[in-house]
N, C-alpha and C positions, 0 to 999 in steps of 0.2 A: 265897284267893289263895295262890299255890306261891310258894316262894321257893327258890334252888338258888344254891351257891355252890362255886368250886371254891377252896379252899386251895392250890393247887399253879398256880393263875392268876395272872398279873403283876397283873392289876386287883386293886386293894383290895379289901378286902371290903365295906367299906359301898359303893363304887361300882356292884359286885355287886350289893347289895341295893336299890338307888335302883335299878338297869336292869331289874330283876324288876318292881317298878314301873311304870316307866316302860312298861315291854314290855305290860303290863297295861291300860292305860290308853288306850295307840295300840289295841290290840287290840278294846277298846272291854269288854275282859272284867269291867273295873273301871271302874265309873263314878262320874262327880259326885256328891260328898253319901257317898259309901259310906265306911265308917271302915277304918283300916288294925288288921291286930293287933298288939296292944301290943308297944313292940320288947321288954320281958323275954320274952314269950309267941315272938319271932320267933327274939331270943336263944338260948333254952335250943331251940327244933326243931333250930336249926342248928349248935349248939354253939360259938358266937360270944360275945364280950362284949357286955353289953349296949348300950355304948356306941358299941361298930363299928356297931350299928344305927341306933339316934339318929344318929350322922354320916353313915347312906345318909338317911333320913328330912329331917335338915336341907337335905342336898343339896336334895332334893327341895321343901321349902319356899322354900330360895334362889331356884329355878328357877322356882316358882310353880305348882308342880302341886298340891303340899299345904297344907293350914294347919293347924299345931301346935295345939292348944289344951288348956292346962294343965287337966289333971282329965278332958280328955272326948277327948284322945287325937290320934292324925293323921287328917285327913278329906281327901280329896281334893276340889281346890276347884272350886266349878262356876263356872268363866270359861268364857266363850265359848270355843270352840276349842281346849278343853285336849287332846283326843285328837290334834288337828295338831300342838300344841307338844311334845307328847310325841314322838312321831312324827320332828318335825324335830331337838327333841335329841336321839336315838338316830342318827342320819344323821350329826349334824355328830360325837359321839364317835366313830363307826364310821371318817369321815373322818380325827380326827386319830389314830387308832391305825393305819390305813393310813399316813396320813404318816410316823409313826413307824417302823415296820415297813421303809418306803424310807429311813429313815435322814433325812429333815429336819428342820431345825429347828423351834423355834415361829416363829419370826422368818420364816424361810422360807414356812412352809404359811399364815400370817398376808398376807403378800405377795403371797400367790398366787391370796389370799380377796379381799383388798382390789382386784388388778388384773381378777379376773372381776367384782367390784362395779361398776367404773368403768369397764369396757367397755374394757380395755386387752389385748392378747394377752397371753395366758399363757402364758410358755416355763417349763421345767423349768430352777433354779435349778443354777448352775454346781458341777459337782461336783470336787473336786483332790485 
């Protein structure tokens, strides 16, 4: 698996390192059951701390693509439909950096989530 990070990128680094992942996984490059390389091993390629990696990998356990397992490393987990989960969390980040990038809040692009859920029209929040 490649992992590519920019320094000079507003995204964190470990957020970086979970989307190489993630990016993987929708791609279908990386499958179920396949192990991750250990983050010292991702660490020292990328000249990162090791711990910036562990915090992309937790992410990724948070979210439910990974499971940790002490002594035998990260595995990506075989649930049903992890390539679409993956997939849709790469869509909703892309989404909120888009938000971001138009200047809205979270409370805003949250609003905006909630009123396409509920079938209400979606106007662009007032801007002053």
């Amino acid at each position: 698996m490649l992992f590519r990070v920019l320094a000079s990128s507003p995204v964190p680094l470990g957020e970086q390192i979970a989307a190489c992942v993630r990016g993987a996984i929708a791609e279908g490059t990386a499958a179920p059951g396949e192990r991750l390389p250990p983050a010292r091993e991702v660490a020292e390629s990328l000249g990162v701390n090791v711990h910036t990696v562990l915090r992309g990998y937790q992410r990724l356990r948070d979210e439910g693509l990974i499971e940790l397992r002490r002594g035998r490393g990260a595995v990506i987990t075989a649930a049903p439909g992890i390539a679409d989960r993956a997939r849709l969390t790469e869509a909703v980040r892309g989404l909120i950096t888009q938000a971001r990038e138009f200047g809205l809040t979270d409370q805003e692009l949250l609003s905006m989530v909630h009123n396409c859920l509920s079938g209400a029209p979606v106007t662009p929040p007032p801007r002053g």
